[in-house]
N, C-alpha and C positions, 0 to 999 in steps of 0.2 A: 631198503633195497640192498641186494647182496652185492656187496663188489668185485668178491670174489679173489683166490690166492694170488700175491706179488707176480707169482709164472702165469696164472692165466690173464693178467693185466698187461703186463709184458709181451704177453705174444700176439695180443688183440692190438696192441699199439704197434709192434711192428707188422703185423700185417696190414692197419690203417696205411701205415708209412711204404709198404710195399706197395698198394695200390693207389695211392696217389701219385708215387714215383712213374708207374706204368704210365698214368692218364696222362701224363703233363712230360713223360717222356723222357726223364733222368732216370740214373739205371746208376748202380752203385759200382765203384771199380773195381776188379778185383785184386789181387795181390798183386800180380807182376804189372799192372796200368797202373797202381800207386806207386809203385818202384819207377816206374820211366817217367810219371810225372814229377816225382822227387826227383831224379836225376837230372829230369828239364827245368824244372824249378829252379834246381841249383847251379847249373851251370853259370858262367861266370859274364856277368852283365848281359846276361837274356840270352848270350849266345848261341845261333842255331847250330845243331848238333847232326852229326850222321850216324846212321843204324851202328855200325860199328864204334864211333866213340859211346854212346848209350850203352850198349853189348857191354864194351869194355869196363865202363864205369860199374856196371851190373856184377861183373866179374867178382867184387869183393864177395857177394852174398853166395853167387851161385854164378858156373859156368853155363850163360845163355845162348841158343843157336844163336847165329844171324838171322835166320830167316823166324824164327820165334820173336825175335825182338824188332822186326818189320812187321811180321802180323798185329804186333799190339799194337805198335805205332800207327798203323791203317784203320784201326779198329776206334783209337783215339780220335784219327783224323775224323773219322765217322761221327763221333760224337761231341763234335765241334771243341775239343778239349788241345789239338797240335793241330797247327798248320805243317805243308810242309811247301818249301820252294823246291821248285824240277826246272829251277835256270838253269842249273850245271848237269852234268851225268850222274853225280854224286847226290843224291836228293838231300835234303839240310831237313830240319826238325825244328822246330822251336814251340814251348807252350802258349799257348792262344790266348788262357785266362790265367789270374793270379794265385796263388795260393790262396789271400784271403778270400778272395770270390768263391775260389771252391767250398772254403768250409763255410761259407755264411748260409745261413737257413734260411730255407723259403726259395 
């Protein structure tokens, strides 16, 4: 039985992996929801964060709107990856899950 070239193995595995992702309903992050999860990741003893200190922390890579770096935060809330508290006016952030949780498979 033919296996077939490394590239068309590869793309048959990640379109498995694409389509399990769908069923089961994880969705891969993209660039700037890895950036604010590292950001929230890192912040200093879990501390929740506001859109503008995340913005700012961002700042090193690239100058990010405000309102760009709320949209991803909402988007994360959505996909149960940040909480955020609306006790104050000031909404907080903080990440949900852990680092290691995210990268573990399955």
């Amino acid at each position: 039985m033919r296996r077939g070239t490394a590239t068309e193995v590869s793309r048959r595995s990640r379109t498995c992996r694409a389509r399990i992702f769908r069923l089961v309903g994880v969705r891969r992050l993209g660039y700037l929801e890895r950036a604010v999860m590292t950001v929230l990741w890192g912040s200093h003893g879990d501390a929740p964060l506001t859109a503008r200190q995340v913005a700012s922390a961002l700042a090193d890579q690239r100058a990010y709107a405000h309102t760009t770096v709320l949209t991803v935060l909402d988007r994360l809330e959505g996909k149960a990856l940040v909480t955020r508290n609306r006790a104050a006016r000031t909404h907080t952030y903080a990440a949900a899950t852990s680092r290691e949780w995210r990268a573990s498979p399955g």
